[in-house]
C-alpha positions in Angstrom: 55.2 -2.5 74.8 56.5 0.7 74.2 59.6 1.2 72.5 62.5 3.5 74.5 63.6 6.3 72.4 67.4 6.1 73.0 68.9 8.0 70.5 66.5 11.2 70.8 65.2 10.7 67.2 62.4 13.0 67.4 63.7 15.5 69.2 62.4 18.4 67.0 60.5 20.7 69.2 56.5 21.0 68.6 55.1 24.0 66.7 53.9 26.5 69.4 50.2 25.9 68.9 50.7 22.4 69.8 53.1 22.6 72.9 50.1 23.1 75.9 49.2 19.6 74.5 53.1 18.3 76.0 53.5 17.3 79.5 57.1 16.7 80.0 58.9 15.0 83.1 62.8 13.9 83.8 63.4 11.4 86.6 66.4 10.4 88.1 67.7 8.4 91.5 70.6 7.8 93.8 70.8 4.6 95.9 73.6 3.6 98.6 74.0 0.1 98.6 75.9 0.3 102.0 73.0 2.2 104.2 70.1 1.7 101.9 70.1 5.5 101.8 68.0 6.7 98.7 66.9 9.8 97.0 65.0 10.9 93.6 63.8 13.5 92.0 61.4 14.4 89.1 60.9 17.7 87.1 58.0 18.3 85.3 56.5 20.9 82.6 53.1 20.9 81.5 52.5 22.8 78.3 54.0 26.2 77.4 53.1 28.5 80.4 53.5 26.5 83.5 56.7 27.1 85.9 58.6 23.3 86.1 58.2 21.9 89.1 60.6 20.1 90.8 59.7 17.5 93.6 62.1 15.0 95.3 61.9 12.1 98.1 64.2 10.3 99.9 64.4 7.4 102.6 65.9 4.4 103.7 65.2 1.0 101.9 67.7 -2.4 102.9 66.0 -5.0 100.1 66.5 -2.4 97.5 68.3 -1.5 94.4 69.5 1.3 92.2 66.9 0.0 89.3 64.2 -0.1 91.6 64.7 3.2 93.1 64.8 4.3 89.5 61.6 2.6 88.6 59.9 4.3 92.1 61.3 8.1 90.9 58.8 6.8 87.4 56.2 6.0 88.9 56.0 9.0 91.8 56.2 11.1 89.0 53.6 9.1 87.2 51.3 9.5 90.3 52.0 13.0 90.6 51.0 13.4 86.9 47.7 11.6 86.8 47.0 13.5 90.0 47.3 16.8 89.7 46.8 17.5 85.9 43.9 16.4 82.8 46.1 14.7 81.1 42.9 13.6 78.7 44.2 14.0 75.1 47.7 14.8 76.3 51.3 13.9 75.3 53.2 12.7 77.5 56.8 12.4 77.4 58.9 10.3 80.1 62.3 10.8 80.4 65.0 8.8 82.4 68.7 7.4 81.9 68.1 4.1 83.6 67.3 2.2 80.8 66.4 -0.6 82.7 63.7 1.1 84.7 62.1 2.8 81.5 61.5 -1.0 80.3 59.9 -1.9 83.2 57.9 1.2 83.7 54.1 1.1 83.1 51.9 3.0 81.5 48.7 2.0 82.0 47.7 4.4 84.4 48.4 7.4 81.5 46.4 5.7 79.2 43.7 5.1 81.0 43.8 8.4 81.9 43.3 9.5 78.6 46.9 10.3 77.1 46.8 10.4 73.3 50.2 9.3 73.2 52.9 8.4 75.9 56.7 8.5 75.1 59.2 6.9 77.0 62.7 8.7 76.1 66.0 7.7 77.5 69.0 10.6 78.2 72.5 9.8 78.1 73.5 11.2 81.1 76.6 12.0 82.4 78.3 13.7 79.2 79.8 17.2 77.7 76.6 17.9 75.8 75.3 21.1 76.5 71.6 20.8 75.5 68.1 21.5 77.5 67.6 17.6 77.8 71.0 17.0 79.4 71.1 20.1 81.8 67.4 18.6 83.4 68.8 15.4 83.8 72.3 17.1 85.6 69.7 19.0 87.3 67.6 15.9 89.1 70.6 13.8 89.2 72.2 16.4 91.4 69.1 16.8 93.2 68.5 13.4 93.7 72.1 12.4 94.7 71.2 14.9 97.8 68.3 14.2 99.2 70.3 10.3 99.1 72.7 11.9 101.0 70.6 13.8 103.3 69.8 10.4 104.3 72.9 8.5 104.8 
């Protein structure tokens, strides 16, 4: 299993000759327990050069749960990973604040894929920081929260 990095501890940024070998994604979700409304979003960035893109989804779920709408906002963006780029000899670096989902996320599909190395890091969301990391995650927490609402 991997381990979560929750406390950012190797957050020094690559040397530029190594940053095309990064693939980088933030996920984040919004569930409404009282309609089963949900939403998610994922941002991604592969390597230096490439424009982030920014893809979210929404529906309606009744046997559902914040966690699991977390874990499905992984896993699109795992699917939307191995499907669109090599990801053969690749880092890649998954980013979430739900914990919970992170643990339960799986990898497989990345490794088999090829990924040299696949990093599971977990943001504290929801503070006063001003960094890159936590303006992402305000970024698809806001976006998430409405395409949930979209859906109510």
């Amino acid at each position: 299993m991997i381990q979560i990095d929750r406390k950012n501890l190797d957050s020094q940024a690559p040397e530029d000759k190594d940053k095309d070998l990064f693939v980088t994604c933030f996920t984040d979700a919004s569930y409404c327990p009282d309609t089963g409304a949900w939403g998610t979003c994922f941002w991604i960035k592969a390597g230096m050069t490439e424009q982030a893109k920014i893809i979210t989804e929404g529906g309606v779920s009744n046997n559902s749960n914040s966690t699991l709408i977390e874990l499905k906002a992984l896993n699109s963006a795992k699917n939307f990973i191995c499907g669109e780029y090599d990801i053969n000899g690749k880092v890649i670096v998954i980013q979430s604040d739900c914990q919970s989902a992170l643990e339960n996320f799986c990898i497989k599909d990345f490794k088999s894929g090829g990924a040299k190395f696949v990093k599971k890091k977990h943001v504290k969301a929801h503070t006063s920081n001003k960094t890159k990391r936590t303006s992402v995650n305000k970024l698809v927490d806001r976006k998430a929260r409405a395409e949930m609402k979209r859906h109510r």
